[in-house]
Residue frames as qw, qx, qy, qz and C-alpha x, y, z in Angstrom:
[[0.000, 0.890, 0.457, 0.000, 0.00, 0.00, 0.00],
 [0.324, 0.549, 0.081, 0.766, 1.30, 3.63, -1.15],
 [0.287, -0.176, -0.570, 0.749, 1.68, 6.32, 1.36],
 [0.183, 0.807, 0.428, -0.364, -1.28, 8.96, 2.13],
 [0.269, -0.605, 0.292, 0.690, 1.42, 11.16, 0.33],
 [0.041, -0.181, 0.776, 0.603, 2.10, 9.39, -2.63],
 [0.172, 0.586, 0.790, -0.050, -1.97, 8.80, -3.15],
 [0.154, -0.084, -0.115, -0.978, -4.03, 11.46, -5.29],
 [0.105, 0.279, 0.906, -0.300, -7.28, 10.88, -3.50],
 [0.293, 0.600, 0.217, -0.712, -9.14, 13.72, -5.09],
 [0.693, 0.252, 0.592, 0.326, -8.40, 12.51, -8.57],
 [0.270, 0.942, -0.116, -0.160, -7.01, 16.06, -10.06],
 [0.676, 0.571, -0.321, 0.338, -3.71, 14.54, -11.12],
 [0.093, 0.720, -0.387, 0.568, -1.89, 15.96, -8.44],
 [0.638, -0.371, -0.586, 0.335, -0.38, 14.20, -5.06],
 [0.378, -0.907, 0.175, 0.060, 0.73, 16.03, -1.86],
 [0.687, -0.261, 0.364, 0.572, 4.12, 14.66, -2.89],
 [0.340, 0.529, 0.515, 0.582, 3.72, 16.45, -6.20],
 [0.063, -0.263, 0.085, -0.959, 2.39, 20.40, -4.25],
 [0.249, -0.563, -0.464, -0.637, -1.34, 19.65, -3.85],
 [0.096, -0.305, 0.316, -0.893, -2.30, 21.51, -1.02],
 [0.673, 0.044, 0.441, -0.592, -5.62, 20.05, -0.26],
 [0.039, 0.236, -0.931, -0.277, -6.16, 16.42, -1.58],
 [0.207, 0.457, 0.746, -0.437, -9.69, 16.43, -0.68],
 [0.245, 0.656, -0.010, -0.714, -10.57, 19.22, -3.76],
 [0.648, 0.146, 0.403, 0.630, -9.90, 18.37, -6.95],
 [0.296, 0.862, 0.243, 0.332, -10.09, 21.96, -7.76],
 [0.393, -0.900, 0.142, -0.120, -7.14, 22.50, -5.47],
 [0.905, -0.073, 0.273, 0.317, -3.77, 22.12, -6.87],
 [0.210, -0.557, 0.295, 0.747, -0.76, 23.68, -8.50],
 [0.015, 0.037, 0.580, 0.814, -1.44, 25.67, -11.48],
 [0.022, -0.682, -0.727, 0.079, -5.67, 25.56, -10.47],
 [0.125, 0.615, 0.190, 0.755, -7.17, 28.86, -11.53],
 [0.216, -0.274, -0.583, 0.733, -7.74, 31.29, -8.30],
 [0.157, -0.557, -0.460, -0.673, -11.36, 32.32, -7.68],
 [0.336, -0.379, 0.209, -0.837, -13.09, 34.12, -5.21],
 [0.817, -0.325, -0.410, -0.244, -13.87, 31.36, -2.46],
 [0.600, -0.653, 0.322, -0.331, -11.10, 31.85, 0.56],
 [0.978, 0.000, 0.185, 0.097, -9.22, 29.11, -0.93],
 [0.281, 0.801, -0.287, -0.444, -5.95, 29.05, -2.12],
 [0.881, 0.364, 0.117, -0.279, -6.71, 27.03, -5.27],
 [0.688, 0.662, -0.252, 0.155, -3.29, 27.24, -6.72],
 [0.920, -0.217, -0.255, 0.204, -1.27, 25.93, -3.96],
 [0.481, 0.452, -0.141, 0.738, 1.18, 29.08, -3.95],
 [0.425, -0.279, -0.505, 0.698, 0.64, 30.11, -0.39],
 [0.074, 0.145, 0.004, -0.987, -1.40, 33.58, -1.68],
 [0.177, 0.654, 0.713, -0.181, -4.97, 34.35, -1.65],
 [0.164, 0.740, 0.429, 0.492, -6.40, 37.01, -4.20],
 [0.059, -0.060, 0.208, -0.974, -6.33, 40.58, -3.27],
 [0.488, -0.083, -0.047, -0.868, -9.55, 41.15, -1.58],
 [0.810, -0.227, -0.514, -0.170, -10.48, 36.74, -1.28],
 [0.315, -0.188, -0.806, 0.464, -9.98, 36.96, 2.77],
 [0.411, -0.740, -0.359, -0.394, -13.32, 38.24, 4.59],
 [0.253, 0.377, -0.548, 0.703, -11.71, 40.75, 6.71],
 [0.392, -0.141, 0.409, -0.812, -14.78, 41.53, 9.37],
 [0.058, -0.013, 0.990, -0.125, -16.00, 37.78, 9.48],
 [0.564, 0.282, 0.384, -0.674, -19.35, 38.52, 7.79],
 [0.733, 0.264, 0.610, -0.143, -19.19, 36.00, 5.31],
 [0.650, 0.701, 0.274, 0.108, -18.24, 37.93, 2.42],
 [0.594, -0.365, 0.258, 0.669, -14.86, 39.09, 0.91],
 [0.084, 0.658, -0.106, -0.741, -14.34, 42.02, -1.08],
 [0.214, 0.185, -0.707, -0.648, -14.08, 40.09, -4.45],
 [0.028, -0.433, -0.897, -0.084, -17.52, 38.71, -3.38],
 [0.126, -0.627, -0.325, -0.696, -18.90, 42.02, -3.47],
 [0.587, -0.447, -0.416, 0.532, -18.12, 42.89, -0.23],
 [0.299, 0.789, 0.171, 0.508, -18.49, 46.92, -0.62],
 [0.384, -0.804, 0.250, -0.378, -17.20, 47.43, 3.50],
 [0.795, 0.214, -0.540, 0.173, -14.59, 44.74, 4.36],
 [0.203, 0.265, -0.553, 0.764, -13.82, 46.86, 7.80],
 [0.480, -0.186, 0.296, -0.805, -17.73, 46.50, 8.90],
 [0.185, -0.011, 0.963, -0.194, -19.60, 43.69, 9.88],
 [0.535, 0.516, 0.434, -0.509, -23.09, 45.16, 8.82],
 [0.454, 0.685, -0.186, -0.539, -22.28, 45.69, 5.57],
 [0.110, -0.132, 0.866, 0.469, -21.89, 43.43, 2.81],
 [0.259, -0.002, -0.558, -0.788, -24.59, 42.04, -0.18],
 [0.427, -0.205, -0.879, -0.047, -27.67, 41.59, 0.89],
 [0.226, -0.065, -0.481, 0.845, -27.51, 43.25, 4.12],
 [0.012, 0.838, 0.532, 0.118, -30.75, 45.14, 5.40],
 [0.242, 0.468, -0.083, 0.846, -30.21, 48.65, 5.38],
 [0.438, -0.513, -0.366, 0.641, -29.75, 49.84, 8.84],
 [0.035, 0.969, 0.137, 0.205, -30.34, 53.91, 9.90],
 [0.609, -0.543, 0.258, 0.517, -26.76, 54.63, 9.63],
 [0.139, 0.864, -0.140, -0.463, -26.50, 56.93, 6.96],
 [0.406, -0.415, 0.802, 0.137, -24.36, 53.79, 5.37],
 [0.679, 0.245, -0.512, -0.466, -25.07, 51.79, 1.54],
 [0.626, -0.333, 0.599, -0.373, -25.51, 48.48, 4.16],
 [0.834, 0.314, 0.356, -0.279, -26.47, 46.32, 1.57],
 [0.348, -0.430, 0.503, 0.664, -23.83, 47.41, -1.18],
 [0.522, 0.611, 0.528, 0.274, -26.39, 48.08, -4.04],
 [0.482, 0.172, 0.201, 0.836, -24.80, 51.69, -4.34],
 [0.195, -0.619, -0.231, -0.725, -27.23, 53.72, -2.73],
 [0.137, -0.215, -0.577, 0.776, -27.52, 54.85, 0.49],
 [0.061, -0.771, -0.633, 0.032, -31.35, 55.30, 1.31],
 [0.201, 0.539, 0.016, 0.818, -32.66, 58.60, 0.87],
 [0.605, -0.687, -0.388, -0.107, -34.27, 58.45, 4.31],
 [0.889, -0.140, -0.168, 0.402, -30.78, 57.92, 5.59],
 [0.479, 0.280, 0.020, 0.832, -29.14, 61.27, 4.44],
 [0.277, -0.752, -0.357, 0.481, -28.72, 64.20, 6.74],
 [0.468, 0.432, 0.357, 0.683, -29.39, 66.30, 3.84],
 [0.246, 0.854, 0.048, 0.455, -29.33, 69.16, 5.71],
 [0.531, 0.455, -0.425, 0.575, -27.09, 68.71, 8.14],
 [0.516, -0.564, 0.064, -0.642, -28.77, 68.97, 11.45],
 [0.184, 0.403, -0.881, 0.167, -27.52, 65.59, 12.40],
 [0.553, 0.044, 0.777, -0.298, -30.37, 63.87, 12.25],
 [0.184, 0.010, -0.795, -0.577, -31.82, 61.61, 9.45],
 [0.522, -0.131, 0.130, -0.833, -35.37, 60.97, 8.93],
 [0.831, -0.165, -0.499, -0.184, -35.60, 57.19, 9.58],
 [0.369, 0.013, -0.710, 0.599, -33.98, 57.84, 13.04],
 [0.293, -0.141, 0.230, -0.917, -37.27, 60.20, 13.85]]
């Protein structure tokens, strides 16, 4: 019997003797394209710019992540009265805006 090592259990070509990083994938191996999933696919020790979900809300900037430093915010999101595009569709309610500067908005009244 062959070591765990010398075994390509995922059946992508590729052993752990050989680079692959995760033998459990077969989309995880040297030379594998790198996509937007927190993996790194291509065994080279680097993750996309933007493929680590800094503020642990599930979503990473190249998943359309439009706030990577807030927890509320990412796609989807309900928009919150925080003056803030929560959701990341690119608009920031007009409720939301202290459009004249009184420092209050009018879904906080």
């Amino acid at each position: 019997m062959l070591p765990a090592n010398e075994l390509d259990a995922d059946g992508d070509g590729f052993r752990v003797c050989d680079g692959d990083c995760d033998d459990t994938r077969a989309g995880v191996h040297p030379g594998a394209a790198e996509v937007c999933d927190g993996v790194d696919n291509d065994c080279d020790g680097i993750l996309l710019p933007g493929d680590v979900d800094a503020d642990g809300d599930g979503h990473a900037l190249c998943a359309g992540d439009c706030n990577d430093a807030d927890v509320t915010i990412y796609p989807g999101a309900p928009e919150l009265c925080d003056g803030k595009d929560d959701n990341c569709d690119g608009v920031t309610p007009p409720e939301e805006i202290d459009g004249d500067g009184d420092g209050w908005r009018r879904c906080a009244l």
